[in-house]
Each structure stands twice: as structure tokens, then as C-alpha cells.
N, C-alpha and C positions, 0 to 999 in steps of 0.2 A: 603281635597278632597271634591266636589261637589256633592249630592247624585243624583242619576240619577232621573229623571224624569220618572213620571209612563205612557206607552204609553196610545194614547188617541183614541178612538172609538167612532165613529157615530155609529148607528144603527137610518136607515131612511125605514119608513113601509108606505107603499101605498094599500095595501092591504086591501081588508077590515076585520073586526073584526071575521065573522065567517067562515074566510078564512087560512086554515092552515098558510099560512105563517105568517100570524099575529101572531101566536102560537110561530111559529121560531123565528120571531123578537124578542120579548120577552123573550126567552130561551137563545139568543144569548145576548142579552142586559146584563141576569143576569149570562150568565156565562162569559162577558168579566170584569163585579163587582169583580167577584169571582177569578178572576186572577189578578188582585189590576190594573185594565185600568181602566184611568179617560173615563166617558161614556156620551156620549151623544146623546139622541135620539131626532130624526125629522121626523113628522106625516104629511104626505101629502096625496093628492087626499081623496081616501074612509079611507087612516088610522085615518082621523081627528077623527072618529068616535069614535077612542079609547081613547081620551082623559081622558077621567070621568071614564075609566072602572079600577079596583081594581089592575089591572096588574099594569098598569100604574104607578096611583098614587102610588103603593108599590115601586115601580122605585123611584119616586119623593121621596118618603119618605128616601130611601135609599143615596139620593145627586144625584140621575141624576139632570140633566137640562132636562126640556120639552121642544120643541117646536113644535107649529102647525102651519101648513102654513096658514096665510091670507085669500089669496084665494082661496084655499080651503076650507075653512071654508063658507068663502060669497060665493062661485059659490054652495053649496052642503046645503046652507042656515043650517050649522052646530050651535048654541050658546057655547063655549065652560065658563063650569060654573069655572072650578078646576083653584082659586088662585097659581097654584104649574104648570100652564103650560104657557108661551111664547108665544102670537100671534107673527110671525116672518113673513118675506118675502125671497123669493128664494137666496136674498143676502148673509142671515143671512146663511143658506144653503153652499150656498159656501164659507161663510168664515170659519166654521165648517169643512168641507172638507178641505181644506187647510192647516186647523191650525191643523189638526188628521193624525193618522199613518197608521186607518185601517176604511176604510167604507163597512158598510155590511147592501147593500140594500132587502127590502122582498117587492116585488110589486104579 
């Protein structure tokens, strides 16, 4: 018998960092870990800004995927330093969306 596959989770944050739902994104992120969801988060608009920040990278550390959008990054003139995150584009995005069970956006 085939073991089932672990559902899969976006968590995409546009928010910015000293904005509660940033807060939520990340709560949500680690409680979807904590119920054994493959996770995967995507940082748009003002979320790029979380990139570098300890949440995060505790994610990364943990096996999330990172990614930050592109252009978000160049239009917000963001440098994103952390080796452990994904310069992507909106494609990357939707293929994420697609290929996941459950998306839970925090703008």
C-alpha cells in the first residue's frame, strides 16, 4: 500500500513586518510544520522585508522553501542577503498554488 502523501501549504505574506498579520503568517506557517504539511512560504510586496528576519530563517532552518518575489524586491529596492531564500516570479507563485492543498494568504 502507498503511504499517503503529506498535504502541502502555501503561506504567502504581503504584509509588512510590523504588521500583525505578518505575525499570523508565521504562526500559521508553523502550525501547518506542526501538523506534518509540506510548507511552503512566498514574500510578496512589503513581505520581502521579512526575508533576513529570525522567523523566517527559523522556517528555512526547519525545511521550509523560501521564496521572494523579484519584483518586489527591485520595485521596494529590497537586497535580499539569506542564501536559504528563492528570488522567484509570480509564475513560481502559481505553480505553488497549484501544486498545494491549502493557501493561506496574510496581506
Amino acid at each position: 500500500m502507498q503511504e499517503k502523501e503529506a498535504p502541502r501549504t502555501v503561506v504567502l505574506i504581503a504584509a509588512a513586518p510590523s504588521e500583525g498579520p505578518a505575525k499570523d503568517a508565521i504562526a500559521c506557517a508553523e502550525a501547518a510544520l506542526a501538523c506534518g504539511d509540506a510548507t511552503y512560504l512566498y514574500l510578496y510586496d512589503e513581505g520581502v522585508l521579512l526575508a533576513d528576519c529570525e522567523p523566517v530563517q527559523r522556517l528555512a532552518s526547519r525545511g521550509v522553501p523560501i521564496y521572494a518575489c523579484f519584483e518586489s524586491c527591485r520595485r521596494g529596492r529590497v537586497e535580499i542577503r539569506s542564501e536559504t531564500v528563492l528570488l522567484s516570479g509570480l509564475v513560481s507563485l502559481a505553480g505553488l498554488i497549484a501544486a498545494c492543498d491549502r493557501l493561506e494568504a496574510f496581506t
